[in-house]
N, C-alpha and C positions, 0 to 999 in steps of 0.2 A: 440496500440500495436507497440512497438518502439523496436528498438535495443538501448542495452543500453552500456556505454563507459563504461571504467574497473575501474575509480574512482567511480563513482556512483557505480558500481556492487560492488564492496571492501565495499561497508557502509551497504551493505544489510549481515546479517549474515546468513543466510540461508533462501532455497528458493524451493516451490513447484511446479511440472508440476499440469496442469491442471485436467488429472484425478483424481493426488494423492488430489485436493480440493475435488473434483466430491466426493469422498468418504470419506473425512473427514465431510463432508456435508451432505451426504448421500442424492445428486441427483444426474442426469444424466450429463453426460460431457459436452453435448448442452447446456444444464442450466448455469454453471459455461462460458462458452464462451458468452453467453447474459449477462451475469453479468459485462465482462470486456467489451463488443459489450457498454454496459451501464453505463459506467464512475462508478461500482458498485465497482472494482476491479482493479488494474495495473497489465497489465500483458507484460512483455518485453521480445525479441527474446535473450535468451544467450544460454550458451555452443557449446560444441562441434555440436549437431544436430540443432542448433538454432531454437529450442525449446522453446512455450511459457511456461514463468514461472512469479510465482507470488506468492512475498514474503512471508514465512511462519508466519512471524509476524502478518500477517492479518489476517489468523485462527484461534480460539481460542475456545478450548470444543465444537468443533463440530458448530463452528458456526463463523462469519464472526465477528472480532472485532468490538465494541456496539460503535459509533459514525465515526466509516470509513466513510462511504461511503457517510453523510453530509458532514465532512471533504472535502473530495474528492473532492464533487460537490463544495464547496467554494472556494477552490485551483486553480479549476478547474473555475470559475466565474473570479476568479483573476488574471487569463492569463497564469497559469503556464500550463506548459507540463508536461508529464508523469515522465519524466526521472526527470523535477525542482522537481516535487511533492517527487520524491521516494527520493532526494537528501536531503529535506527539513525535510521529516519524517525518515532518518535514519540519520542526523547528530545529532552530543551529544548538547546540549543548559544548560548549566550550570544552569541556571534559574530555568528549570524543577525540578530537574535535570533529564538528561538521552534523552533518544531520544525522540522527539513526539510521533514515532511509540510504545516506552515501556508506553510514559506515558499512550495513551490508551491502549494498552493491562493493565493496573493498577489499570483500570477506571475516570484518573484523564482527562475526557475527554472534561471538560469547560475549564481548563488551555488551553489546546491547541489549542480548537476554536478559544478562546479570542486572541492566539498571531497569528494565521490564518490569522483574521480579522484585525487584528494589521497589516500586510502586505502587506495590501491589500488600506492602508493609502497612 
């Protein structure tokens, strides 16, 4: 749980408090805070209340975008921070195309692995 600086927060195109997950989810608000407590989730201090939030892009039909949170943990094995991660998954990569973060929400979620661990080279 990181403050995050205003170029990285510009790449994110919207973004959820913790409750509003808690209920997209349909668990308890403690639940979704072990989730970010659990490299499950990025969750960073912004706004005016500095409030944690965490990207909407990660939710999806009620449920946590389907190869997140391996992602994560691999990002996360390969030294990046929270803020490298959110930076990494919401720039465009022409390749993809489109952002990692879109290509899974698409399900194109071995592409993204694959340039993960390409990274990590």
């Amino acid at each position: 749980m990181t403050e995050i600086d205003a170029r990285t927060d510009a790449l994110v195109p919207s973004w959820l408090y913790l409750p509003d997950i808690a209920e997209l989810l349909d668990i308890e608000v403690t639940r979704v805070r072990q989730m970010v407590k659990e490299g499950q989730l990025i969750a960073v201090r912004r706004g005016e209340n500095n409030a944690l939030q965490v990207p909407a892009a990660f939710i999806q039909d009620g449920k946590v975008v389907k190869g997140l949170v391996g992602l994560l943990t691999l990002l996360k094995d390969d030294g990046f921070s929270d803020e490298e991660m959110l930076e990494w998954l919401f720039t465009p990569d022409e390749s993809l195309p489109g952002t990692p973060a879109q290509a899974l929400a698409e399900n194109r979620g071995t592409e993204v692995k694959r340039r993960a661990q390409a990274l990590a080279v």
